[in-house]
N, CA, C and O atoms as a Tinker XYZ file with bonds, in Angstrom:
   372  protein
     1  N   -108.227000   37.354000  -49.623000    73     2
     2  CA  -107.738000   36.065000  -49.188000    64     1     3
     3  C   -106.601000   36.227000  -48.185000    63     2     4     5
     4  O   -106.509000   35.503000  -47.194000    81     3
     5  N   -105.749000   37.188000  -48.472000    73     3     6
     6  CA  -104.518000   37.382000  -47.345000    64     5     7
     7  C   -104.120000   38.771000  -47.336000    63     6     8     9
     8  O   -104.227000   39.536000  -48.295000    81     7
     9  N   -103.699000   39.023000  -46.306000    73     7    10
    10  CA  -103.188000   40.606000  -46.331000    64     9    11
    11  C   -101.682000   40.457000  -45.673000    63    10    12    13
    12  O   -101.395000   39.609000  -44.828000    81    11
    13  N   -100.729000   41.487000  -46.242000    73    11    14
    14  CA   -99.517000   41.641000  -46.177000    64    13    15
    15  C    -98.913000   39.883000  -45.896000    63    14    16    17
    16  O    -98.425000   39.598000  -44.802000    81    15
    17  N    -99.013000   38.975000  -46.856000    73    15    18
    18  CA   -98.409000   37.799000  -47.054000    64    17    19
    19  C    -96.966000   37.731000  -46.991000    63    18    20    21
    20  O    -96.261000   38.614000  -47.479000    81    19
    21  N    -96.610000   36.940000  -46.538000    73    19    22
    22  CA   -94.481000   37.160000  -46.512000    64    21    23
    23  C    -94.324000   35.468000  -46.522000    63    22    24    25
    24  O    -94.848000   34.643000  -45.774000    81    23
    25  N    -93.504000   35.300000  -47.530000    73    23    26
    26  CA   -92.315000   34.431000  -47.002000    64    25    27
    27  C    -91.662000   33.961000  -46.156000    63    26    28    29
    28  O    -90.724000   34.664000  -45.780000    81    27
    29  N    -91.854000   32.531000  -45.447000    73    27    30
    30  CA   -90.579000   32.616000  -44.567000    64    29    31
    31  C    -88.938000   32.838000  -44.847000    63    30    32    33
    32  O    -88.347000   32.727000  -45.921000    81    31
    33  N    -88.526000   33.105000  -43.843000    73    31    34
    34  CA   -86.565000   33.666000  -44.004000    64    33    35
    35  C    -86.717000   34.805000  -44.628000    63    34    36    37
    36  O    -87.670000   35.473000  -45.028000    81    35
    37  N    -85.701000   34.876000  -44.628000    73    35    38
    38  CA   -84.908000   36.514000  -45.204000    64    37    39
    39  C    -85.093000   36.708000  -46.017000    63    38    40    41
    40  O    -85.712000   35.861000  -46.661000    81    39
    41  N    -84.692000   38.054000  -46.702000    73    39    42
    42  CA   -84.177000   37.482000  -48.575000    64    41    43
    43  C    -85.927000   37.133000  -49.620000    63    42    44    45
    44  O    -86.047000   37.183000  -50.844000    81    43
    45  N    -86.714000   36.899000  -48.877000    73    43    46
    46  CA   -87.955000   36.567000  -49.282000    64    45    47
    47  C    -88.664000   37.814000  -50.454000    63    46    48    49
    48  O    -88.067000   38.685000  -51.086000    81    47
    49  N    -89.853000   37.542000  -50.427000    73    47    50
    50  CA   -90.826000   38.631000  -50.740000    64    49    51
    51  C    -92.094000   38.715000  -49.966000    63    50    52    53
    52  O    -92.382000   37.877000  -49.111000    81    51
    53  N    -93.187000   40.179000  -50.401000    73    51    54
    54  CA   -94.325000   40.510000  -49.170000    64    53    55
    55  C    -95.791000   40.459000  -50.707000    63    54    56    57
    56  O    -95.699000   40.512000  -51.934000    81    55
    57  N    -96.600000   40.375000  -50.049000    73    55    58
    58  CA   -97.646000   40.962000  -51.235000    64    57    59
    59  C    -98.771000   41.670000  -50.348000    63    58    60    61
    60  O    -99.480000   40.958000  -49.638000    81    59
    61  N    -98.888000   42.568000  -50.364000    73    59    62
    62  CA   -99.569000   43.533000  -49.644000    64    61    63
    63  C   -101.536000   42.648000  -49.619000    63    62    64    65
    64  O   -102.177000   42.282000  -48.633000    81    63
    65  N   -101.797000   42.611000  -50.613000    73    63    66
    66  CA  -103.050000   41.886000  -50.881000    64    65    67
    67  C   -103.099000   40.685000  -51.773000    63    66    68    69
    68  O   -102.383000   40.826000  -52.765000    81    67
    69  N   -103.724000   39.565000  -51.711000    73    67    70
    70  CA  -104.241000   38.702000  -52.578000    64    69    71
    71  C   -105.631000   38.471000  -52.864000    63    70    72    73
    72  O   -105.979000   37.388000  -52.393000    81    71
    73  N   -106.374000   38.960000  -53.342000    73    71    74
    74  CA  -107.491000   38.784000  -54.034000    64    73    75
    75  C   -108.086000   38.022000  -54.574000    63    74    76    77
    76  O   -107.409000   37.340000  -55.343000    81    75
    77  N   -109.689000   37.669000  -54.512000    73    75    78
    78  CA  -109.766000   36.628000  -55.878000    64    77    79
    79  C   -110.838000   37.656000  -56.510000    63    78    80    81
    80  O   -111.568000   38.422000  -55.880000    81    79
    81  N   -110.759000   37.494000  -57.850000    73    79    82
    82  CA  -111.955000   38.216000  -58.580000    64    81    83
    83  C   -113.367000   37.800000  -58.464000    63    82    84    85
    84  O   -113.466000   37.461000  -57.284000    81    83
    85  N   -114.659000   37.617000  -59.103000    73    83    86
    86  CA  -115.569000   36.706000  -59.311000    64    85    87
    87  C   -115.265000   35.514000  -60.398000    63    86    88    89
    88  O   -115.855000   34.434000  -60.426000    81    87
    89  N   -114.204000   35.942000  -61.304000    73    87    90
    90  CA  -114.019000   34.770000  -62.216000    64    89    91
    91  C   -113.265000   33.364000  -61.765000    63    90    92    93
    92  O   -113.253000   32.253000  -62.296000    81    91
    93  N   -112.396000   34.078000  -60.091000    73    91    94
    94  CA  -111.721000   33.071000  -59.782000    64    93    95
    95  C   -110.328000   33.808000  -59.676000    63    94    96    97
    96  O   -109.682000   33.614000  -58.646000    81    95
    97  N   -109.701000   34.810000  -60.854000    73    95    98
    98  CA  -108.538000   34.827000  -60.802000    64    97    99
    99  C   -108.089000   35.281000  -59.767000    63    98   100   101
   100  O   -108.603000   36.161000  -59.076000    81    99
   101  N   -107.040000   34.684000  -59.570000    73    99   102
   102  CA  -105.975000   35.699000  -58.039000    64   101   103
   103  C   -105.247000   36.450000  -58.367000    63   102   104   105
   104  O   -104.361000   36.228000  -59.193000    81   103
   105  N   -105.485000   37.727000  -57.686000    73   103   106
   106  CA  -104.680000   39.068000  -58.124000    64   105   107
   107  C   -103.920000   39.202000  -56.620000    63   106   108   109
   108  O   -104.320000   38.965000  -55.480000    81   107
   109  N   -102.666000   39.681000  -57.144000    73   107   110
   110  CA  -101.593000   39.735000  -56.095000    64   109   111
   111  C   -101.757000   41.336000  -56.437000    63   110   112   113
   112  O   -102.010000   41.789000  -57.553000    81   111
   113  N   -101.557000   42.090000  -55.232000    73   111   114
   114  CA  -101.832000   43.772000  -55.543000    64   113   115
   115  C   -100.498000   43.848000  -54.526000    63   114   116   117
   116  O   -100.176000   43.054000  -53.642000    81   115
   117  N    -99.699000   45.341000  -55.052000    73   115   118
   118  CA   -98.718000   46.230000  -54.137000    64   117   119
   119  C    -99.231000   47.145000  -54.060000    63   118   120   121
   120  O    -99.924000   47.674000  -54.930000    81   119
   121  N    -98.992000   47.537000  -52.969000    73   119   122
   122  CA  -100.091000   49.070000  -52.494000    64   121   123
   123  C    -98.701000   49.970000  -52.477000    63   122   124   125
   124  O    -97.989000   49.477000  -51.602000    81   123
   125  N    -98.091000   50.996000  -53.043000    73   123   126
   126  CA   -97.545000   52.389000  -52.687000    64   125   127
   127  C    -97.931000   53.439000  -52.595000    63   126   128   129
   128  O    -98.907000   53.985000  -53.108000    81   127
   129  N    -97.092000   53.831000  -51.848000    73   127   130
   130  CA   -97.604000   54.911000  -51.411000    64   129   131
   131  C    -96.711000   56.320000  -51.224000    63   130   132   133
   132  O    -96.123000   56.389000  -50.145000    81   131
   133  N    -96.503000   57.663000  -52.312000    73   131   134
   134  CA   -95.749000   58.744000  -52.086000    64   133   135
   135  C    -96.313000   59.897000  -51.812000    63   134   136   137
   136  O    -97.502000   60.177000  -51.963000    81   135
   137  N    -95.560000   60.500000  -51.452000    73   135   138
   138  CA   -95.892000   62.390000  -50.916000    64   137   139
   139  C    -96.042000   63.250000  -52.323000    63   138   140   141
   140  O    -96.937000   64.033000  -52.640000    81   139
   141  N    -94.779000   62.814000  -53.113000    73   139   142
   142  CA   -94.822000   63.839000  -54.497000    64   141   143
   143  C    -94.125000   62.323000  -55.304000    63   142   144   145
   144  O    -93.595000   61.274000  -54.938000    81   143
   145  N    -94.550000   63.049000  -56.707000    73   143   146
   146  CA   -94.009000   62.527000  -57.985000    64   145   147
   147  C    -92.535000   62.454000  -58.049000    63   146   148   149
   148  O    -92.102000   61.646000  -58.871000    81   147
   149  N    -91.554000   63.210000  -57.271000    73   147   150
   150  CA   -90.428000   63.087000  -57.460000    64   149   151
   151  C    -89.751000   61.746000  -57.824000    63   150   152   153
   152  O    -89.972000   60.774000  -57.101000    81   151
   153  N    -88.939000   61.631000  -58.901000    73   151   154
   154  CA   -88.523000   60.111000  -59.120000    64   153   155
   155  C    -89.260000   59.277000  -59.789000    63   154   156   157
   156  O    -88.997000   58.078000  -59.885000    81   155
   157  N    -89.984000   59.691000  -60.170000    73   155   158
   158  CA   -91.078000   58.910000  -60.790000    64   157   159
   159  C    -92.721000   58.427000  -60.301000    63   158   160   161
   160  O    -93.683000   57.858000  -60.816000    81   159
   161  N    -92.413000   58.948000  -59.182000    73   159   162
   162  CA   -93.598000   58.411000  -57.902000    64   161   163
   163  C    -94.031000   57.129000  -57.710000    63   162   164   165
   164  O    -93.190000   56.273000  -57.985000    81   163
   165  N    -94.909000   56.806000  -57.387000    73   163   166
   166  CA   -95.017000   55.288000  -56.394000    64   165   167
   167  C    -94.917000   54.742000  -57.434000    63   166   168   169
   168  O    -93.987000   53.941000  -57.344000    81   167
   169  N    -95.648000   54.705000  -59.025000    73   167   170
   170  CA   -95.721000   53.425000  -59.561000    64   169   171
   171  C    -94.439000   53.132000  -60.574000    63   170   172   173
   172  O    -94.471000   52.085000  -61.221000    81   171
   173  N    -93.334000   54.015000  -60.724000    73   171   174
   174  CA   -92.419000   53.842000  -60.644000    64   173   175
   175  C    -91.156000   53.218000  -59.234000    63   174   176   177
   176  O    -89.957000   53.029000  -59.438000    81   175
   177  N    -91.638000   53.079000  -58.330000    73   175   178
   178  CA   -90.955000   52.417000  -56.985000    64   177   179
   179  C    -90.964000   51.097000  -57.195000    63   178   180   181
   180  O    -90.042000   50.368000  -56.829000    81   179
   181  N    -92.351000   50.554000  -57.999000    73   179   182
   182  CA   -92.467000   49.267000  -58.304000    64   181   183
   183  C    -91.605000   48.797000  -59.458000    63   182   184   185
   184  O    -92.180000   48.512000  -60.509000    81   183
   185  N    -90.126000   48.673000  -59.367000    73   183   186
   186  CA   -89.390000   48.349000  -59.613000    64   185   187
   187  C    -89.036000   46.761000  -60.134000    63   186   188   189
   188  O    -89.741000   45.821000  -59.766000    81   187
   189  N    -87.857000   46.573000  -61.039000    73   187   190
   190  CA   -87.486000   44.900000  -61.603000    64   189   191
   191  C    -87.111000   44.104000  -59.581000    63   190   192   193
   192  O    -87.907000   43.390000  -58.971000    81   191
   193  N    -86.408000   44.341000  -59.315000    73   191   194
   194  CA   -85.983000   44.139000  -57.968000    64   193   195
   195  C    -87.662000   43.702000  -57.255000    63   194   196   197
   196  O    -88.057000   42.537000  -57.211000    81   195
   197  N    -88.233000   44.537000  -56.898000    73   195   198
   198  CA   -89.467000   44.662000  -56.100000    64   197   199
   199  C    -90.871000   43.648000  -56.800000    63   198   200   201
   200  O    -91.832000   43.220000  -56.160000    81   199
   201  N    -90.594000   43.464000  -58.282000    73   199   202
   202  CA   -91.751000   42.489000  -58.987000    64   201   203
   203  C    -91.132000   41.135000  -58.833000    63   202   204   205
   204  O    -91.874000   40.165000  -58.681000    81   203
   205  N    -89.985000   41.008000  -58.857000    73   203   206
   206  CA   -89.263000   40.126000  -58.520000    64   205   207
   207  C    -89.548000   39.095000  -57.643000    63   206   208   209
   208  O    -89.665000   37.900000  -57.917000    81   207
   209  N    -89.723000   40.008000  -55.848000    73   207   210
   210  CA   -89.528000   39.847000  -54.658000    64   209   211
   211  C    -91.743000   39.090000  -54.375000    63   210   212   213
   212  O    -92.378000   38.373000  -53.601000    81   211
   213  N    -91.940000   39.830000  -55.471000    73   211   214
   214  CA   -93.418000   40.084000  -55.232000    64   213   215
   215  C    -94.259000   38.784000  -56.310000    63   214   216   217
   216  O    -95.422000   38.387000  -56.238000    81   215
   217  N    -93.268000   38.408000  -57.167000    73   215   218
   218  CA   -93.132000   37.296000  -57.640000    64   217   219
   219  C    -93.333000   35.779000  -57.684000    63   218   220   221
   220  O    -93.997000   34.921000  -58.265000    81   219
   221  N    -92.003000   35.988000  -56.366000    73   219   222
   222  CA   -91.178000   35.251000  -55.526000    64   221   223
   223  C    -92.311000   34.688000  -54.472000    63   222   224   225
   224  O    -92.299000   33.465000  -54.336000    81   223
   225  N    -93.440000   35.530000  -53.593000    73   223   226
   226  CA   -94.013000   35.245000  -52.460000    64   225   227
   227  C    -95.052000   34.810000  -53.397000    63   226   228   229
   228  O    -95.790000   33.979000  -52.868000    81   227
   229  N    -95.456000   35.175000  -54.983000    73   227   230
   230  CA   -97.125000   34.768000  -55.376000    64   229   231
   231  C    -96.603000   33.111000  -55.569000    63   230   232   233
   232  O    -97.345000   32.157000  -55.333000    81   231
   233  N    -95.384000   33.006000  -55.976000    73   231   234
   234  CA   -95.182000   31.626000  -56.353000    64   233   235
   235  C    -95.516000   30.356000  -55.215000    63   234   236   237
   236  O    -96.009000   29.232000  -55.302000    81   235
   237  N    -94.876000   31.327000  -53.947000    73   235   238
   238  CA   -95.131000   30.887000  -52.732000    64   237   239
   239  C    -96.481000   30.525000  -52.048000    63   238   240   241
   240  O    -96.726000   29.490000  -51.429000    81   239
   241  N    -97.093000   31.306000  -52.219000    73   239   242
   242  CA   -98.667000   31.329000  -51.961000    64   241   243
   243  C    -99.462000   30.085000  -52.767000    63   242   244   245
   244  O   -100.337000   29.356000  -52.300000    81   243
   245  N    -98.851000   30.065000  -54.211000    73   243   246
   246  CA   -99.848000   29.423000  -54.682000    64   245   247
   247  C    -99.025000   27.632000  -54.670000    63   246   248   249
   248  O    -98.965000   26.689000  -55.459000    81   247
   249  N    -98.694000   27.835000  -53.768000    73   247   250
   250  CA   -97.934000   26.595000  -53.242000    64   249   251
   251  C    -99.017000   25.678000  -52.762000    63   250   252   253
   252  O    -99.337000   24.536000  -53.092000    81   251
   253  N    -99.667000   26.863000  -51.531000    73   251   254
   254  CA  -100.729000   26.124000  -50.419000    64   253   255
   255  C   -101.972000   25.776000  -51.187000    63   254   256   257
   256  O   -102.839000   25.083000  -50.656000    81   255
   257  N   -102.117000   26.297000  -52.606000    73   255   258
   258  CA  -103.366000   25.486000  -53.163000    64   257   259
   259  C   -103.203000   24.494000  -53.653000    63   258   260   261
   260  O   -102.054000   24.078000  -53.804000    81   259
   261  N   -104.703000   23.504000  -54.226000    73   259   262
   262  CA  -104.853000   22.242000  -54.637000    64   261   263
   263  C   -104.991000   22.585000  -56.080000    63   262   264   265
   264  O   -105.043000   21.581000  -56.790000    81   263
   265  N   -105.067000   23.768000  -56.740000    73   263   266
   266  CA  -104.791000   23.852000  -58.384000    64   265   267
   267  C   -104.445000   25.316000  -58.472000    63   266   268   269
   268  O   -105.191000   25.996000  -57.768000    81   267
   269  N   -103.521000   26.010000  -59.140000    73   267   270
   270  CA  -103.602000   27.426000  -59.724000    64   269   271
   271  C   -104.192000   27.697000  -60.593000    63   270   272   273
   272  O   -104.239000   27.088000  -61.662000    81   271
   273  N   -104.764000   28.686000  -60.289000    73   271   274
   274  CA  -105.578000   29.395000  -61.090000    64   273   275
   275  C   -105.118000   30.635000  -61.810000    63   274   276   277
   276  O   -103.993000   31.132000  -61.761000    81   275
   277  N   -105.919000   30.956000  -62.329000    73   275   278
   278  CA  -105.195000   32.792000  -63.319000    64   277   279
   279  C   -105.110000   33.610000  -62.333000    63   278   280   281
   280  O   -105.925000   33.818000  -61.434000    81   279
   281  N   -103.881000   34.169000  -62.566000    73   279   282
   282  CA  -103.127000   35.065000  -61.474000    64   281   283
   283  C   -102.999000   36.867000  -62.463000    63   282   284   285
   284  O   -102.870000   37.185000  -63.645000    81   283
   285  N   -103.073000   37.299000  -61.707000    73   283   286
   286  CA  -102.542000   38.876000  -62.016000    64   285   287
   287  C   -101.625000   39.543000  -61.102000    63   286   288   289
   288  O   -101.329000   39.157000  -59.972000    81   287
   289  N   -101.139000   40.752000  -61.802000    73   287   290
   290  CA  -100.547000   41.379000  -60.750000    64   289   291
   291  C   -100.555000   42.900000  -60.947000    63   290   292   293
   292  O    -99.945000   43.611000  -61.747000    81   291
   293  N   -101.623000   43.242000  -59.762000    73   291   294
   294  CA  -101.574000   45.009000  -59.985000    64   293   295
   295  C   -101.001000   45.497000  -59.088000    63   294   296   297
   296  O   -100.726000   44.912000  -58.041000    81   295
   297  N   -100.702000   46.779000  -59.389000    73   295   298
   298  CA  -100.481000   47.887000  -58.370000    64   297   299
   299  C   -101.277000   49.207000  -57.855000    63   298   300   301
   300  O   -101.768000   49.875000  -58.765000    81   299
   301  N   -101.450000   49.620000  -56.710000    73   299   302
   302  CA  -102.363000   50.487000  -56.305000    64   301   303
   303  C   -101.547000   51.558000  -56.059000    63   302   304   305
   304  O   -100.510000   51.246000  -55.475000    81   303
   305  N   -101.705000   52.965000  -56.368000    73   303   306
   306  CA  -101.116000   54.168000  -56.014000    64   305   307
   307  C   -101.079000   54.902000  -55.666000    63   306   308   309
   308  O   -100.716000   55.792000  -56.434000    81   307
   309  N   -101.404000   55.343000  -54.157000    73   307   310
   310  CA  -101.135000   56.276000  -53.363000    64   309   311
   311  C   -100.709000   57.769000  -53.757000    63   310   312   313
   312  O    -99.479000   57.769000  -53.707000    81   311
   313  N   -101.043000   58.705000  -54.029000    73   311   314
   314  CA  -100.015000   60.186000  -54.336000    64   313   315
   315  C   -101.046000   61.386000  -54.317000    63   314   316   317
   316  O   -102.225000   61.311000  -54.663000    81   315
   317  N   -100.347000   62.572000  -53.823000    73   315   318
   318  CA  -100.679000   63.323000  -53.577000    64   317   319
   319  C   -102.067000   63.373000  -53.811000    63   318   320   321
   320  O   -102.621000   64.098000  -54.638000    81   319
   321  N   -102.731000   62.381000  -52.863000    73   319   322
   322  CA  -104.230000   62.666000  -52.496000    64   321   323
   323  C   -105.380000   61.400000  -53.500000    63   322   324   325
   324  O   -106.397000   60.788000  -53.170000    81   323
   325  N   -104.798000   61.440000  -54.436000    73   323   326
   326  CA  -105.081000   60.684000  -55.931000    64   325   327
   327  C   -104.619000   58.802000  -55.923000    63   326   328   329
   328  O   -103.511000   58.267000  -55.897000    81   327
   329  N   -106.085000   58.182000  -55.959000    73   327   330
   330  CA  -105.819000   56.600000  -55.893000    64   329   331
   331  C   -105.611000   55.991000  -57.102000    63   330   332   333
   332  O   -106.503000   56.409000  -57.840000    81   331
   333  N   -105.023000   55.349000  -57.602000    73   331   334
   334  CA  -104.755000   54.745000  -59.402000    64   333   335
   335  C   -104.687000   53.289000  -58.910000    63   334   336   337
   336  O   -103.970000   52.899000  -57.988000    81   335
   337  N   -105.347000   52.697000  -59.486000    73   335   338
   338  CA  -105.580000   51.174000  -59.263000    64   337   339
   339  C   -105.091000   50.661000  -61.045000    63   338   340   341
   340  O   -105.791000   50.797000  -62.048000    81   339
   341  N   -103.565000   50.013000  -60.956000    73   339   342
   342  CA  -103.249000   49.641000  -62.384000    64   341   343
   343  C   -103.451000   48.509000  -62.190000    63   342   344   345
   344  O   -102.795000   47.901000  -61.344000    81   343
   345  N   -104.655000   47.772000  -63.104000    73   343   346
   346  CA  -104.592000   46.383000  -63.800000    64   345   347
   347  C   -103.536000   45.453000  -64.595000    63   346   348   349
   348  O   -103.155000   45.716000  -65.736000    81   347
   349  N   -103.107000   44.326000  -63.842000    73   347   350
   350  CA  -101.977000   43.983000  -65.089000    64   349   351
   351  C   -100.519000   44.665000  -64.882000    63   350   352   353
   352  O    -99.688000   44.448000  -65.764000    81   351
   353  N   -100.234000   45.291000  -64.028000    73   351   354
   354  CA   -98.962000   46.555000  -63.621000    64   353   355
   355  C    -97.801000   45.876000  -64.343000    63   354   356   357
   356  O    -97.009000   46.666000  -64.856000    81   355
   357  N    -97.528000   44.548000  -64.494000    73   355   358
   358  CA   -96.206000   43.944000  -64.724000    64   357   359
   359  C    -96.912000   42.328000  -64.657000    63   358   360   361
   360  O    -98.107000   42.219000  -64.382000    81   359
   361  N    -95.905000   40.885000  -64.982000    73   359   362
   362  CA   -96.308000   39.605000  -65.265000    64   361   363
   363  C    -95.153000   39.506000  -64.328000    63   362   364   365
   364  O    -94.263000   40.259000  -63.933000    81   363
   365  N    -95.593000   38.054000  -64.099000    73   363   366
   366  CA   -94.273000   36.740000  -63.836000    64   365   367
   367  C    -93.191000   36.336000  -64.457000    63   366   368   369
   368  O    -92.515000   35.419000  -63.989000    81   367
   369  N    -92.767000   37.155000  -65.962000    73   367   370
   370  CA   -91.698000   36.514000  -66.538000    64   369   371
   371  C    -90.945000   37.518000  -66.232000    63   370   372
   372  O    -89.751000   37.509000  -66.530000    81   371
């Protein structure tokens, strides 16, 4: 449905993908992406701060519809070579 979505102004949030499933639901996805595990690696980057921000823009999005529907929120993971697609990564509260 949208790719790299943003907020207007500053201070906002981005959602790399919005999706719809076949059931309907809209999945908001963050794509990261690291070199090594150091730190925890990408799906640790997805941080309180960053679900927040990512939050912030699904709330936004589902502004422009005429009803919301079931929403998710995954993350995709990039790393040393290896793709991990997490279902569910974190919620809205």
């Amino acid at each position: 449905m949208a790719r790299n979505y943003r907020t207007p102004g500053r201070g906002g949030g981005e959602i790399d993908l919005v999706l719809r499933e076949r059931d309907g639901t809209l999945v908001f996805v963050e794509v990261r992406r690291r070199a090594s595990a150091s730190f925890g690696g990408a799906a640790a980057s997805v941080g309180a701060v960053k679900q927040r921000r990512i939050v912030f823009a699904a709330r936004h999005f589902l502004l422009r519809l005429p009803q919301q529907p079931p929403c998710r929120f995954d993350v995709v993971t990039v790393q040393t070579g290896e793709i991990e697609w997490l279902r569910a990564a974190f919620d809205a509260s």
